[in-house]
N, C-alpha and C positions, 0 to 999 in steps of 0.2 A: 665249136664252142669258143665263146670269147669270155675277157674278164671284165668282170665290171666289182663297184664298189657300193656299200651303203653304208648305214650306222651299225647293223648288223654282221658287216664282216665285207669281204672281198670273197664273192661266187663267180661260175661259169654259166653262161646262158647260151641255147641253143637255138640259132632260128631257123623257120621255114627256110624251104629254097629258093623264093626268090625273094629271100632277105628281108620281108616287113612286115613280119609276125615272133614274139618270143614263142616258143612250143616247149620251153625246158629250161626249168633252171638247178644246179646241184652244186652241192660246194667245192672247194678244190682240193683234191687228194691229199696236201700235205697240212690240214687244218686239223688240229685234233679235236677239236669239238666245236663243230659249224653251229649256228644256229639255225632253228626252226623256221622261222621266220622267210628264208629262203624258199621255203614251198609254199609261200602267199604269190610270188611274182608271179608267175608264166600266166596263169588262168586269171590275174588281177590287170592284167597289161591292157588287154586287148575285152577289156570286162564291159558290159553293158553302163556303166555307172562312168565310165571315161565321158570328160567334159571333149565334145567334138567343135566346136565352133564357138567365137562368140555369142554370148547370149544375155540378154536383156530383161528384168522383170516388166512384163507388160504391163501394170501399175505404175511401175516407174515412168517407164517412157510414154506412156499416154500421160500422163496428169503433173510428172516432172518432180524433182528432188523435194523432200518433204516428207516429215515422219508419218507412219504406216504399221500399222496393228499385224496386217496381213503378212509379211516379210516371213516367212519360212513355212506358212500355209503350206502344207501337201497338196491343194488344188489352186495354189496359186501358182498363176502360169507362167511361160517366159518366152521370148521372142529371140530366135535367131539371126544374126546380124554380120555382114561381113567385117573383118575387121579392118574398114576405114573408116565405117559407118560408128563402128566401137572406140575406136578410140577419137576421135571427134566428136563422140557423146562425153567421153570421159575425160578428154583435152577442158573442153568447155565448164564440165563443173570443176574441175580441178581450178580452174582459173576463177569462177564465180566465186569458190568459197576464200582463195586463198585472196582475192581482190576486194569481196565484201567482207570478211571477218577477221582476217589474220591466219598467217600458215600456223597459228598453234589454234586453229579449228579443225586440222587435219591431224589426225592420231594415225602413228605408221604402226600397228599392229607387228605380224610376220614374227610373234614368238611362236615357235616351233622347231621341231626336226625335218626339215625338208633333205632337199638334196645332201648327201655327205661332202659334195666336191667341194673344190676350194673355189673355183668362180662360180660355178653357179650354186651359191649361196644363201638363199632367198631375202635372210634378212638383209645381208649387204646391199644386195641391189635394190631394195625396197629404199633401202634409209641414202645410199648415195643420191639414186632419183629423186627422194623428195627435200634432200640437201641443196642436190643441182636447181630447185624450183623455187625458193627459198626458207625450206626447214619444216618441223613437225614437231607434234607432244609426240615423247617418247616415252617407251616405261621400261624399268631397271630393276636388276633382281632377276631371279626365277622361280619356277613353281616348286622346283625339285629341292632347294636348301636355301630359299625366301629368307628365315627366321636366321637361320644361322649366318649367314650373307652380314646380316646388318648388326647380329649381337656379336659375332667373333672378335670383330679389330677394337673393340671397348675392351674386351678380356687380356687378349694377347697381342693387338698390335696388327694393322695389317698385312703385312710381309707374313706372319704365322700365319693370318687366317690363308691366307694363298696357298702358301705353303702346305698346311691340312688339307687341299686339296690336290695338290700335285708333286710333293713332297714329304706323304704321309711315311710311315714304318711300313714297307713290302711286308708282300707275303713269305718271303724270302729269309726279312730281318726276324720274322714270325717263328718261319721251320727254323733259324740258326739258336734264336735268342729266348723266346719267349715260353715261358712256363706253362703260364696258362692268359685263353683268351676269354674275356669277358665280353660278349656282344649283347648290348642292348637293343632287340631287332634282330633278324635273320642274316646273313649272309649268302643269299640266294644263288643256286645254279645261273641260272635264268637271268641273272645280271651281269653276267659275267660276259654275255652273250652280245652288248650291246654298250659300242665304243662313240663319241662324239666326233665323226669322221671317220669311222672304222677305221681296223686295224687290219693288216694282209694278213697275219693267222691269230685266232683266238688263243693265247699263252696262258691267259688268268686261269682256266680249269685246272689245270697241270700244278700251278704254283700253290692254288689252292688244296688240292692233293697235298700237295709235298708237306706243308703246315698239317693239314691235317694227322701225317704219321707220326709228328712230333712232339706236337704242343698240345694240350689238352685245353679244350674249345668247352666254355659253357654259354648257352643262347637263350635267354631271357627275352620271350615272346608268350603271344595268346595263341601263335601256331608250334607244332611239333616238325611241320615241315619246312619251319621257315628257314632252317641252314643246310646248306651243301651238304649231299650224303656223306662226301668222302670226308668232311671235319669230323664227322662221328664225334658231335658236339652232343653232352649234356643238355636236356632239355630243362629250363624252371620253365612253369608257365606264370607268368602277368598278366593280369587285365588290363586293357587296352586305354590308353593316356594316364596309367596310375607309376611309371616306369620311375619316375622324379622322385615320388615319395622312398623307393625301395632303393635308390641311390641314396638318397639324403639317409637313411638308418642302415647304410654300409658305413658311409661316414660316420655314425654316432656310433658305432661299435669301433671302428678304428681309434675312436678319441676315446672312448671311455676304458678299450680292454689295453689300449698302451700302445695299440701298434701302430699311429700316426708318426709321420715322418716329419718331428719338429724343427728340424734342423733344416730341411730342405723349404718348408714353409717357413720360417725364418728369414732366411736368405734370398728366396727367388716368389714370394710369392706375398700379396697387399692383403688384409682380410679374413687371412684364417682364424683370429679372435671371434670376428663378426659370425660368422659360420660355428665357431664351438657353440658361440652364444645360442645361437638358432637351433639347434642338433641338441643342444644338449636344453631344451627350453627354458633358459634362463631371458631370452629379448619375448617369448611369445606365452611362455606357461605351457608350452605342448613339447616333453620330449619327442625326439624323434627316434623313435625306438624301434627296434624287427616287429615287437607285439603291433605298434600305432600302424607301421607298415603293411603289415598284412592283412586289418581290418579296410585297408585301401585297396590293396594290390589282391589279394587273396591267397598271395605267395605267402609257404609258410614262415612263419617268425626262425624257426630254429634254422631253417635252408639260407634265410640271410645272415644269420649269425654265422652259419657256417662259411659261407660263400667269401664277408667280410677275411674271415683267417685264413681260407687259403690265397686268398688276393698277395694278403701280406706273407705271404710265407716266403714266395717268388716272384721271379720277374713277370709281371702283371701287363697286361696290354688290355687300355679299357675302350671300348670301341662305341659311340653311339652311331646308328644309322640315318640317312637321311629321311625315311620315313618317320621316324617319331618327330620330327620339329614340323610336321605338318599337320597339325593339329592346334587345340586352343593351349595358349600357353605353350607352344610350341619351343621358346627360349630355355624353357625351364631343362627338360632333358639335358639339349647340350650343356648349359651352365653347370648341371649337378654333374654331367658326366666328367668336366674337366674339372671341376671341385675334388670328387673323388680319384681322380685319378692324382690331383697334386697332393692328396691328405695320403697316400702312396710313397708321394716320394721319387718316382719312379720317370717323371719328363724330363725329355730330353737322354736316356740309358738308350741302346739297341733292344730292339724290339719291347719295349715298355713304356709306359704312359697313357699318353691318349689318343684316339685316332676317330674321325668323324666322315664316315660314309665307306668305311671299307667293306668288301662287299656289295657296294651299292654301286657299280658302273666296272665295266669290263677292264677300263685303262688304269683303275683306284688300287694301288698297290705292286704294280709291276715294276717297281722301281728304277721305273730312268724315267727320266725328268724331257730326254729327247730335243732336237735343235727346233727349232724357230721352223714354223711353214708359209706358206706362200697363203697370200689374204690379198682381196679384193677390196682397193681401199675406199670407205665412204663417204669422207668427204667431213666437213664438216656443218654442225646443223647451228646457226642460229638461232634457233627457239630453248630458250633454257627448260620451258615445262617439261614437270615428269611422273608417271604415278608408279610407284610400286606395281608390278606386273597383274598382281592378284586383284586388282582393285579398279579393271575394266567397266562393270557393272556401276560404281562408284561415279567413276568420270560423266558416263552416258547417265544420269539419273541424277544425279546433285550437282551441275553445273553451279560456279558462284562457289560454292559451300567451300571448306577446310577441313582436312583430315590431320591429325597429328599422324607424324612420323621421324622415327631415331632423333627424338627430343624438339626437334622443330613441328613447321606446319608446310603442308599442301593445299593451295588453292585450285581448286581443279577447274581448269580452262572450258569454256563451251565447246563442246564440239558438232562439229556438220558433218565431217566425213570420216570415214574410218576404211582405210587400204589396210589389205592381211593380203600374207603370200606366205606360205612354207610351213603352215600351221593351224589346227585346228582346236578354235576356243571353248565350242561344244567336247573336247577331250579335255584339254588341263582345265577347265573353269568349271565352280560350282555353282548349286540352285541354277539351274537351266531356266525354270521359268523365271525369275529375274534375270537370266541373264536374254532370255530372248526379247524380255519388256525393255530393256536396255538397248539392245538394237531397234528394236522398233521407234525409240526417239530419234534416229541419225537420219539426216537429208540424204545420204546416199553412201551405202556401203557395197565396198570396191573387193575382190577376193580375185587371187590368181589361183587356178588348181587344176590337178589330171585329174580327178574324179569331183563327182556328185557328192562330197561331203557334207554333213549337216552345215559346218561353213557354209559353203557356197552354197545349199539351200535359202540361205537367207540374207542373201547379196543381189544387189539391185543390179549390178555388174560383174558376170564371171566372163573372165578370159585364161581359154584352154592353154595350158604350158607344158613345154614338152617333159620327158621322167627323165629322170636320172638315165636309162638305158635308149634316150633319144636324142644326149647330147656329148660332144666330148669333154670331158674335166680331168682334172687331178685331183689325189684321194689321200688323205692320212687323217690319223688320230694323234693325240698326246703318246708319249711314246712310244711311236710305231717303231715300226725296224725297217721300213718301207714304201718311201712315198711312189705312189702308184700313176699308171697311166690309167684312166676310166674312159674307153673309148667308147664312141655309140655304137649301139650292138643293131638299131634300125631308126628308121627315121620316125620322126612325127606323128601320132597319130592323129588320123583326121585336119582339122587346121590349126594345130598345136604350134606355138612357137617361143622359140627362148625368151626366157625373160629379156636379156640384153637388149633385144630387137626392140619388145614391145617397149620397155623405158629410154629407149633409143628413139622410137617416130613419135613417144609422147612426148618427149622433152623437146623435139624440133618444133613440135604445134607450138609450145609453150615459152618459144623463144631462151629454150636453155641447152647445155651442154653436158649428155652425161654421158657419151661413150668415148671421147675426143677423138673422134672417127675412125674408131676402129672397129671391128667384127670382135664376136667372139674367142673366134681363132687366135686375133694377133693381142686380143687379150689373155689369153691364155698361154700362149708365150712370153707376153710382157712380165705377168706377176710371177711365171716359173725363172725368168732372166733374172728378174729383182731379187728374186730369194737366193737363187746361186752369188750373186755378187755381194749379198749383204756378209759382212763380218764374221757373224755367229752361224752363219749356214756349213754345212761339213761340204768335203768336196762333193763337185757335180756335173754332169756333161753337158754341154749343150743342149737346149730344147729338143732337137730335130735326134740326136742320136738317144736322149732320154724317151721319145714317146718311140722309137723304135723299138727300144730295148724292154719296152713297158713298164720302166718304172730308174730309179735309184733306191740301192740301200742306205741307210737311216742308221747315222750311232747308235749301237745299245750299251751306253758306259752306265751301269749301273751311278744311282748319284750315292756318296758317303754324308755327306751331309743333310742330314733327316730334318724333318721339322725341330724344331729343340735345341737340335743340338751344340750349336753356338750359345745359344742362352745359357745352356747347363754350363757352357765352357766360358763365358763371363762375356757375353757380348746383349746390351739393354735389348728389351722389347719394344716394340713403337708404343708402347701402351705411355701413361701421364706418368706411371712411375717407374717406368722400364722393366716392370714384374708382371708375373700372372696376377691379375687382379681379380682373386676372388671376392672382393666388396669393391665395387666400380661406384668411385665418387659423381662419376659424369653420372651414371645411372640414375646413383640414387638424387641426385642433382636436378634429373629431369621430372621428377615430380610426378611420375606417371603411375596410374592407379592400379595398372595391372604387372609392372615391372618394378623389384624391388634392385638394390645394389648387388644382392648376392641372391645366390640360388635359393627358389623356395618352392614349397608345395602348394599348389592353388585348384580347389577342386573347379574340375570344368563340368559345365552345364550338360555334357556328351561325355556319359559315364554309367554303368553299372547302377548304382546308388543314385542315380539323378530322380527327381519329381515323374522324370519324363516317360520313365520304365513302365510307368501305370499303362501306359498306351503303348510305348514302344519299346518291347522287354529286352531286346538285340541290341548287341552294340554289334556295325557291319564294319570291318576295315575293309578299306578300298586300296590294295596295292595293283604295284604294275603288271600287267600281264605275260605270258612266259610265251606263246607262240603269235606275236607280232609288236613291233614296236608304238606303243603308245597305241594312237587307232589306226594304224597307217595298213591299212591292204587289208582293212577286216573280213572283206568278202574272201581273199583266199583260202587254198584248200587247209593251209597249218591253223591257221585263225577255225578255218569251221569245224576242224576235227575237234574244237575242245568245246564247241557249243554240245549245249542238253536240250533237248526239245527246242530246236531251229535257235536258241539265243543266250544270250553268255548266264553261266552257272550261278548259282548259290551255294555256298557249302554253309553247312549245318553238322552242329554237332548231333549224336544219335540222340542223346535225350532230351536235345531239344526240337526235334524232328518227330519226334517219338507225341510230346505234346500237341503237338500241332496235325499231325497225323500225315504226313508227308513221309512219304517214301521218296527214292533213286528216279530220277524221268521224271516226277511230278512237275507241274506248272505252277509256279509259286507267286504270289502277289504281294512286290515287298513295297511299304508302304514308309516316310518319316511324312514331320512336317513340314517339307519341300516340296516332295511330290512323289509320286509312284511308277512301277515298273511291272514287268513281267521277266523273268528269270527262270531257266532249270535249274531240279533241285539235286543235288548233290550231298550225299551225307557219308559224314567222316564223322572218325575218332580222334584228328588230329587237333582240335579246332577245342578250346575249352569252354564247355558251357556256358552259356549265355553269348557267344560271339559266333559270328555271323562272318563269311568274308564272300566277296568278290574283286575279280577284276577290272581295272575300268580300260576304257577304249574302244567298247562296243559303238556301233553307230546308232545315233540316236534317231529314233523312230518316233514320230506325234502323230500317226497314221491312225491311229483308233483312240481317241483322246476321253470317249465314252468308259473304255477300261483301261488306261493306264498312259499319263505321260510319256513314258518310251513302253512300247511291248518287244524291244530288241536288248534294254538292259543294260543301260547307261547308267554307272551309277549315280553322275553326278545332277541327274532329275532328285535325289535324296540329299547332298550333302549342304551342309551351308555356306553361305557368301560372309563369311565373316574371318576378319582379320586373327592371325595371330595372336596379338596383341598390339597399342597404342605404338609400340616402339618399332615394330617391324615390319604391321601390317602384309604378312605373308598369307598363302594360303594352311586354311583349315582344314582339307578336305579329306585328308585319312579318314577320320571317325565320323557314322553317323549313328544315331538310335533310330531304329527300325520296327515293325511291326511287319511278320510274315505268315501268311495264311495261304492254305491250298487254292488255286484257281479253278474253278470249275463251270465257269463260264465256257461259251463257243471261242477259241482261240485265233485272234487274226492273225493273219497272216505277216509275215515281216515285210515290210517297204523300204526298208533302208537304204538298198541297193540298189535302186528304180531310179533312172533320170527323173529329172520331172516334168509336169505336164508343158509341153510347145504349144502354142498357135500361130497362126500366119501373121 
């Protein structure tokens, strides 16, 4: 058994005996709660769906770069190529677009979870190489907290917004401090599970325990299961994007029944006028009351009224999750949540205030902040272009045009080529069929990858790269307790090769420098050298006795200084006034039609109560999935065990199951207006009426396009391509309105996991 690492944790793999086959993988003895995830590797390694050799769209290469309708056709074929042949096909357009058009005609893609290691990294090596060539449009942000990203540092300053991310209230400051916890969104097992870089043991379960025996947990969702069993949290249920309005009438009971904490809005906080004003409907004519509330949310009036008093009673910890800011209007949650949470009183105290994403990632709350780790440096890019992450589709379809974004605009660059490595855009991106019409305008789109993913299904250029358990690296998370040795557990499969190499013989064609000649290896001692000699690195042994010994321990000093809590103690915020700004003069400054200064409620067009219910009576949330990360190793055995009739589930409540006539194992055919799937059905009591949920990360399937843009259960064939809002342009892709009916058609078959077709 050897160790290896991923985002999922640090497991032991087992190989054949003569070394170049995985046959086994399991967690390590001293993990108190591995994840699942772990039982996708062994039978995904050596899977039919592994990209074996260079390979070329035979379109492509008969008829040459130029946009193409056909790009991800299930019978469009591809051509296997040695790789000199490959990268000399790829040398040469790299140089034609970047000679004819400008390097900001090349978009460096490579948002994703690839490798955990610290060199082989995907996006770094992707953005150094196209650094070393002369630069790329880049896109900033991410899918997972888009919205929040760009509205926090208007609020508080960005050192706080950072901060809220890696210096939130522990789980710790929770079980010592906190009365009661208020979660907007779940706090999932299942999140807990999955570190950026992993971590050597999963610690989060435990801490969450520990909070859970002391603090009394209330969880404000459309699911019953959406918090950790051990919180033994209070369940309200909420209808799904109405969360804003039943903050904003916590607030209007705080200010009307006396319990507002005016001294502390006073003093540290711009706005709370503006906000009585709003809540109490004196700027709009609409109080905001538990009754106005629950005509929204469906939660009852008196459960808010209540919910407001015991807030105030005690020390309160107000928590929004990163799921709700992915939605329309997506700013609005976290704004109301830190609204309420200062109309409290309570930011900046131990364990009280406000906390945004806790729950939501493995490392979110384990309270050490953890030393500096070893990075693969990229280089710098001379092309300033850049789009918001979520707004891929965008760039490829309205070259020339301008988007507004955080009070400015974007001119979005033409583009010819598009390189992705370490990431799959059919996973995080919505409306699939625009986003496949979107690729099909690019003269030549470039993908690195070990498998057959719907990526690389629609790449003119796949070149196979070795996995994470085919190369050596080093491993940690935000703070771990132990940066790791990740040694290769076997080689290559098929003619799989490190990235290093490949952007190493393209940058020679291409008259540039991106390894400064060295190997992998002596780069992989260089950045472990660099980090032991920097400053802020704790002590460390030499390269040669650290991969011996497999690894070095990793400070775990608990940090004392929480987000806040210098503010509280009288040190400014980076904000315009040095305060929480709950009415943001820039904001309202910006003039924007869907963003006001301060928190407000704004009905979205994906809701309960929308026009749209006449046709699509479900509202379906799309959260992350519990046994694989993101879509990564969907054909594994943990991934299959939780498919229904061969493809990813639906859950349904019973009486809305009950209408539609759908029982447990049914084939279900769930339909928005984006596009359509095939699903099993699943039916639960946990889920409240009228809501719908799935997982997304399933691999998208166009194999039977007669019944259903994916028949594997993708969700985001259903969700839409549309922004947050003007100011953040994040993704919306949480919520869609749906329309679900029994299938009873001949059921095809799943293709997902099928190389695709070769010819000579």
């Amino acid at each position: 058994m050897g160790e290896t690492s991923a985002h999922w944790g640090t497991y032991l793999v087992e190989v054949s005996d003569d070394g170049r086959d995985v046959v086994a993988a399991r967690p390590k003895a001293d993990d108190p709660d591995a994840a699942p995830a772990i039982g996708n590797v062994a039978d995904s390694h050596g899977h039919r769906s592994r990209v074996a050799r260079p390979s070329v769209r035979r379109h492509w290469l008969d008829g040459g770069p130029g946009p193409d309708t056909r790009r991800g056709d299930p019978a469009d074929p591809y051509v296997e190529v040695d790789w000199e042949t490959a990268l000399d096909v790829l040398a040469r357009e790299l140089d034609r677009v970047r000679s004819g058009f400008g390097n900001r005609a090349i978009f460096g893609g490579s948002y994703g979870w690839g490798s955990a290691g610290r060199l082989h990294h995907a996006q770094s090596q992707l953005h150094r190489f196209l650094n070393s060539i002369g630069g790329y449009t880049r896109s900033v942000n991410d899918y997972s907290r888009g919205a929040s990203t760009v509205l926090l540092p208007h609020l508080v300053g960005a050192r706080e917004a950072l901060d809220l991310r890696y210096k939130p209230a522990s789980w710790a400051d929770v079980a010592e401090h906190t009365d009661l916890l208020v979660t907007f969104g779940g706090a999932r097992r299942s999140n807990t599970w999955v570190v950026p870089g992993g971590h050597a043991r999963h610690v989060g379960s435990d801490l969450v325990r520990a909070a859970g025996r002391g603090t009394r947990v209330v969880a404000l969702s459309a699911q019953r299961d959406d918090a950790f069993p051990d919180l033994g949290a209070e369940w309200v249920g909420v209808m799904p994007g109405t969360d804003t309005a039943v903050m904003l009438a916590l607030v209007h009971v705080l200010v009307v029944d006396g319990l507002a904490d005016d001294e502390f809005l006073a003093t540290h906080t711009v706005g709370a006028d503006e906000v009585r004003r709003y809540v109490l409907g004196e700027s709009d004519g609409v109080p905001k009351t538990p009754e106005w509330a629950s005509e929204i949310s469906r939660t009852p009036a008196a459960t808010i009224r209540d919910l407001a008093h015991r807030m105030a009673a005690g020390r309160t910890l107000v928590n929004v999750v990163y799921s709700l800011q992915r939605g329309e209007n997506g700013e609005q949650p976290v704004f109301a949540g830190l609204t309420l949470a200062a109309f409290l009183g309570q930011i900046g105290l131990p364990g009280g205030g406000f906390a945004h994403g806790l729950g939501s990632m493995g490392d979110y709350g384990v309270g050490v902040a953890g030393a500096p780790l070893p990075t693969f440096p990229q280089g710098r890019n001379p092309v300033p272009d850049f789009i918001p992450c979520a707004r891929i589709s965008d760039l490829l379809l309205r070259p020339g045009e301008e988007i507004p974004y955080n009070g400015g605009t974007l001119r979005l660059p033409e583009t010819k080529l598009a390189y992705w490595a370490g990431g799959n855009p059919f996973h995080h991106h919505q409306n699939l069929r625009r986003l496949r019409r979107a690729l099909s305008t690019l003269d030549t789109f470039v993908v690195h990858e070990t498998h057959w993913t719907p990526t690389a299904r629609h790449a003119d250029i796949v070149l196979p790269v070795a996995s994470t358990l085919e190369r050596d690296d080093v491993a940690a998370g935000a703070g771990d307790s132990r940066l790791r040795a990740s040694p290769r557990a076997v080689p290559p499969r098929g003619e799989a090769r490190e990235e290093l190499w490949i952007y190493s013989r393209l940058a020679d064609k291409l008259g540039a420098d991106f390894a400064e000649g060295l190997d992998s290896r002596q780069w992989l001692e260089r950045i472990y050298e660099e980090w032991r000699a920097a400053p802020a690195s704790p002590p460390a042994p030499p390269f040669a006795e650290f991969w011996r010994d497999g690894g070095v321990d990793l400070p775990q000093n608990p940090y004392r200084d929480t987000v806040f809590a210098d503010f509280r103690a009288g040190r400014p915020l980076g904000t315009p006034s040095g305060r929480i700004e709950l009415y943001s003069a820039t904001l309202a400054g910006f003039g924007l039609p869907d963003v006001a200064g301060h928190a407000v409620w704004r009905e979205p067009t994906q809701w309960w109560r929308s026009p749209s219910t006449a046709e699509f009576a479900l509202h379906l949330l799309c959260n992350q999935p519990t046994h694989r990360l993101h879509s990564q190793l969907d054909m594994g055995a943990a991934s299959r065990s939780t498919k229904v009739a061969g493809r990813e589930p639906v859950r349904l409540n019973p009486a809305d199951a009950a209408v539609r006539g759908l029982v447990d194992g049914d084939v279900a055919l769930v339909r928005s207006a984006q596009g359509s799937l095939l699903a099993g059905v699943v039916v639960t009591d946990v889920l409240l009426p009228g809501v719908a949920q799935m997982h997304t990360g399933a691999w998208f399937d166009p194999s039977a396009p007669e019944v259903a843009d994916c028949v594997n259960g993708n969700v985001n064939v259903l969700t839409r391509d549309v922004g947050t809002s003007t100011l953040t342009q994040a993704t919306s892709g949480a919520h869609v309105l749906v329309a679900i009916t029994r299938y009873d058609g001949p059921v095809p078959p799943v293709r997902a996991y099928e190389p695709p077709l070769f010819t000579p």
